[in-house]
N, C-alpha and C positions, 0 to 999 in steps of 0.2 A: 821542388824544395820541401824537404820532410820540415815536422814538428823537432825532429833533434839535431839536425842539420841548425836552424833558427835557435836553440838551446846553445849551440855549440857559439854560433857568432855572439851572441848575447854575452856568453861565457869572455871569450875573446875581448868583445869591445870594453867589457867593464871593467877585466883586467888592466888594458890599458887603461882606462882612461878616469879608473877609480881615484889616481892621486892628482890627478890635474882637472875634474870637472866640479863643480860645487853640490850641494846634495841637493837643494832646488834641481837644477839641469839631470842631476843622475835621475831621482825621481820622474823628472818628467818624459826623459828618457825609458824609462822603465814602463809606465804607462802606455805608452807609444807603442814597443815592443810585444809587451802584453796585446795590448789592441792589436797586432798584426799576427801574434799566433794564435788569438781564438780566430780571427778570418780563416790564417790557415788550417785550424783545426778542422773548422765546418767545407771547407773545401776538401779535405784528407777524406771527411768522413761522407761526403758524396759520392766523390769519382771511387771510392771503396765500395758504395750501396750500388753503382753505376759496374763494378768492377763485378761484386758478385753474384750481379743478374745474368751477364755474360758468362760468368765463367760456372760449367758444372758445380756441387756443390763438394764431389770427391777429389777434386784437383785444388780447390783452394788451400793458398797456403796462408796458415795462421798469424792471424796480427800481434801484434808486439805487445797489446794491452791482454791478449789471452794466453801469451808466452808467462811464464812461471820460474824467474832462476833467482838468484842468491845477489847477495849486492854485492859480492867481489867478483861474480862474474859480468854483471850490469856495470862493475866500473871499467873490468878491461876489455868490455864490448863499446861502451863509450870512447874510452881510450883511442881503439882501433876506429871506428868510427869518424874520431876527428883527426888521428893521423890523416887517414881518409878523404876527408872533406879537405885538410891543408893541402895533400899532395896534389889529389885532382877535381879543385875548383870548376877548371874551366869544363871538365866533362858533364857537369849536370846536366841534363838531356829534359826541360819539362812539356806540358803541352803549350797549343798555340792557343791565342785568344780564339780562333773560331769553330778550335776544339773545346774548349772550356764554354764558348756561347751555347753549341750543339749540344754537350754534356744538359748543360744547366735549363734549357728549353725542354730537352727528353725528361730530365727531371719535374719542371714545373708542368709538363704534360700527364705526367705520371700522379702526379700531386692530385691535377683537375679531376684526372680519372677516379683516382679513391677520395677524392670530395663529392663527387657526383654518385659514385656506388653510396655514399655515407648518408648523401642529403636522399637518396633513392630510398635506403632501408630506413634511416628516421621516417619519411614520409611513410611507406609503408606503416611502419610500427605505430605512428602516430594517428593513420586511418584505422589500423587496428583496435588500438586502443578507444577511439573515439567509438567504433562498431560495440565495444565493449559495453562502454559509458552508456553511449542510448536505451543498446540491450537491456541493462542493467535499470537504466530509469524508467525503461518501460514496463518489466518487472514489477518494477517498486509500486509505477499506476497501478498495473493490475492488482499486486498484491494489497493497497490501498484501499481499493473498489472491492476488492472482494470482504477483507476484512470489515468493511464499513455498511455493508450487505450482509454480511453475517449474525454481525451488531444488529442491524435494524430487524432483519426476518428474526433471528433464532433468539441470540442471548435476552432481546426482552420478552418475547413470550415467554421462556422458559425461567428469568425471574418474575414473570405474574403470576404463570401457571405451575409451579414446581413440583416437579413429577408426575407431569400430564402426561398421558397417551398422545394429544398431540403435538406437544413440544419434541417427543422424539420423532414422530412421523414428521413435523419440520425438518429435524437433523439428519434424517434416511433421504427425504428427498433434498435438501440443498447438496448431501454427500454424492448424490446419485447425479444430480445437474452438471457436478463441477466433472465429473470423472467424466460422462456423456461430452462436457463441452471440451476436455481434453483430447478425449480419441477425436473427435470433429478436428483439431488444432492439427494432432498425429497423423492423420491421414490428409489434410491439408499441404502439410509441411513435407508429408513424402510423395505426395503428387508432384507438387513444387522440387523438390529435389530431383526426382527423376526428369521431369522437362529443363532441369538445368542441367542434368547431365546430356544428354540429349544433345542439346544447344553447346554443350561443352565437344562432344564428337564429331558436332556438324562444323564448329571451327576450327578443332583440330586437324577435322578433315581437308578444310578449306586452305587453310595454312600449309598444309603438306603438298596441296596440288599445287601452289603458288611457288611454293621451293622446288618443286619439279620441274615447273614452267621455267624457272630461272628470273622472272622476277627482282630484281633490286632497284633501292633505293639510290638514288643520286643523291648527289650534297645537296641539289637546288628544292628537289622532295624534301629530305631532309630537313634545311632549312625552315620549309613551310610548315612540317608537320610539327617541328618546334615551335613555332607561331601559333598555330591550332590549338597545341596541346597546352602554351600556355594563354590562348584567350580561351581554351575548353576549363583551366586549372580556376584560372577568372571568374570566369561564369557559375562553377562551382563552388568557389570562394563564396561568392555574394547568394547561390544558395542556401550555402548553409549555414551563412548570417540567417538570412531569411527565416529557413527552417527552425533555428534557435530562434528568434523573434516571435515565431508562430507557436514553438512548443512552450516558452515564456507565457505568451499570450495563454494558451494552450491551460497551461497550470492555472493562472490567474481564476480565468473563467470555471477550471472545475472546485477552485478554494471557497466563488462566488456562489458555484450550483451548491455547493455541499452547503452551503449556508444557507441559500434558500431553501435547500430539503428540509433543512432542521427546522427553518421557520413554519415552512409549508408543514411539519408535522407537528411542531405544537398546536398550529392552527386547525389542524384538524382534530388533536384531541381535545383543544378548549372545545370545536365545533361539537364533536361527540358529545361531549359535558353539558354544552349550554343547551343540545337537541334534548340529552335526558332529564336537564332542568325544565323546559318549557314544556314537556311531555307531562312532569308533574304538574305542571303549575296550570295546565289545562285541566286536568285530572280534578285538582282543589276547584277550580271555576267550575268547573261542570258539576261537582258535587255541591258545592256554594249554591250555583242556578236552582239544584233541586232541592236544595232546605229551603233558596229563598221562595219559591212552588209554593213547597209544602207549607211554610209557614204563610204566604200568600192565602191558600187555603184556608187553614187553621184560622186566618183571622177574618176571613168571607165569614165562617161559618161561628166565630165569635160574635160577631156584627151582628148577625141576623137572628144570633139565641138574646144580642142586649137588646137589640130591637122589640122580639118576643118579648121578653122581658117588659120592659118597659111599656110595651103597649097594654100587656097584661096590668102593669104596674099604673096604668093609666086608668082601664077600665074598673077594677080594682073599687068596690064597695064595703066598707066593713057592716057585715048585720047589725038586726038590733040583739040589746044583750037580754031579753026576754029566749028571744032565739037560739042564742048562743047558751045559755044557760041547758035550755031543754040538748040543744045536740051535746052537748057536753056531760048528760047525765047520760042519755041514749047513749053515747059513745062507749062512758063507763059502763054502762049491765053489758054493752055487747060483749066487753074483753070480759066480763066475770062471767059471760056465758062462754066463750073460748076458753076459757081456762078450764070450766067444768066439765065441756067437751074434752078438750084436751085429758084432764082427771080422767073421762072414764075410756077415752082411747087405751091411754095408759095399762088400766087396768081389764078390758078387753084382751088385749096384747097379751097380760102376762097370765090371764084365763086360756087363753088360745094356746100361748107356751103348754101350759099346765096338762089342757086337752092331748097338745102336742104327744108330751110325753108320755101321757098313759098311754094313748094307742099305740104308740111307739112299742111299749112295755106289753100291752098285749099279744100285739105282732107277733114279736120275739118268741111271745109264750106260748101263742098257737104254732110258729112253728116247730120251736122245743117238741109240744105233744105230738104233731103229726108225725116227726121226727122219730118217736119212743114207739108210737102206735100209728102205724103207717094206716089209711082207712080200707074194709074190705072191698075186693072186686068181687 
């Protein structure tokens, strides 16, 4: 029983029964109706999905919702139609119930199978993605680590030292590290490839003898290997909780190192600082030790001149001034006799000058003559 077959009785039963039914009951009628042709709808449009899996895709013949005509021919194909349906009721021909269970099993079969391809590629796509993610956070460590190593080794020497010679020899060899640690990473990673391909031909391989062997699966395999793979999906599950726990953890602890580097590094430039503080401050003591020496000295040898002193100042008699009188006059003619000495140094001296010159002046003269008059040989 089609969807316009059901139009048609609908048509029928309201005609009649539109002046003898209340509009409560037509409504609820209507409803009812309604309700049994979307049923039949979704059944039209199975055993059709069922119809065109079977049938070629060039022999199909087109459905009525892809048919295309004019509404005066839609009313005299309706028309015809329900002539149709009135004359030959009793010949609808539909399926049985245990073709319509069989339909609808092959159907929900069909369902499980692209639910299973779908939950198959999300999981794929979602292992993919997660391959992504790590990749990606791993990265991120590295690029973290590095950038934070770059910082410490380069950017502050080269705000201390600005435009040293070795702040760029810094920069040539951190440039020269990373590239070194790269080709190390490159040649790693194609060693690693090539033993994976490898291991890709060796199962390749294995799998093709298997299929030659003839080899298969039984349901009861089957079944187990479905039990394995999902206490293997399990097992994996709870690893890679784990794993996220541990790269959590993971983070934590390098948030913690990174803090203690910075501590650990103020600590040792306060240490550097407080080394070159105590470096001075030995420096002042030791220079301190040798004034307090010297001034130690200095007052040994003040000590021992008051000592002098005072002993002097002890033994210490003043003459008499009979005594004192005569030295005091002897004193005076000595200096008046220094002085006259002195007077005639004086004028010795400028007698000696005087001599000086004349001979000087004769010299001269004699040489002048022998010069004029050379003497005979």
């Amino acid at each position: 029983m089609t969807d316009e077959d059901s139009e048609t009785t609908v048509s029928e039963l309201q005609s009649g029964e539109e002046n003898e039914l209340p509009v409560i009951q037509l409504c609820g009628l209507v409803e009812e109706l309604s309700y049994g042709n979307s049923a039949l709808k979704t059944e039209t449009e199975m055993f059709e999905k069922y119809y065109n899996k079977l049938e070629p895709r060039d022999q199909r013949h087109p459905r009525l919702s892809e048919i295309k005509i004019s509404g005066a021919e839609f009313a005299q194909l309706r028309g015809r139609r329900r002539s149709k349906s009135r004359m030959g009721m009793d010949r609808v021909i539909g399926l049985s119930c245990d073709q319509k269970c069989e339909l609808v099993q092959k159907e929900l079969e069909d369902m499980k199978d692209e639910i299973r391809h779908m939950r198959a590629n999300a999981e794929r796509d979602l292992q993919h993605h997660e391959a992504i993610i790590e990749e990606a956070e791993i990265r991120w460590a590295e690029v973290q680590r590095a950038a934070y190593d770059f910082k410490k080794d380069i950017l502050k020497t080269i705000s201390k030292k600005k435009g040293s010679i070795l702040a760029i020899q810094k920069v040539m060899k951190y440039i020269e590290d990373m590239n070194r640690r790269r080709d190390n990473m490159k040649d790693k990673l194609r060693l690693k490839n090539v033993s994976l391909k490898v291991q890709r031909k060796k199962m390749l391989l294995q799998l093709r003898q298997k299929e030659e062997v003839g080899e298969a699966l039984h349901e009861v395999d089957f079944q187990q290997l479905k039990i394995e793979n999902a206490q293997f999906l399990e097992t994996i599950e709870a690893k890679n909780q784990e794993l996220i726990q541990l790269k959590l953890a993971s983070g934590n602890t390098l948030q913690v190192l990174n803090t203690y580097k910075s501590k650990l590094h103020q600590a040792m430039e306060m240490s550097i600082s407080l080394d070159k503080e105590i470096s001075l401050r030995n420096e002042l003591l030791e220079k301190i030790e040798r004034e307090t020496l010297q001034v130690e000295q200095d007052r040994a040898k003040a000590e021992a001149l008051n000592k002098k002193l005072r002993k002097q100042l002890a033994e210490f008699r003043s003459p008499q001034v009979m005594v004192y009188v005569r030295e005091k006059i002897f004193n005076g003619e000595l200096e008046k006799i220094i002085k006259m000495w002195e007077r005639k140094v004086e004028i010795a001296e400028m007698s000696l000058k005087g001599y000086r010159k004349a001979w000087n002046k004769m010299k001269t003269t004699n040489e002048q003559l022998q010069a004029i008059c050379p003497p005979e040989k």
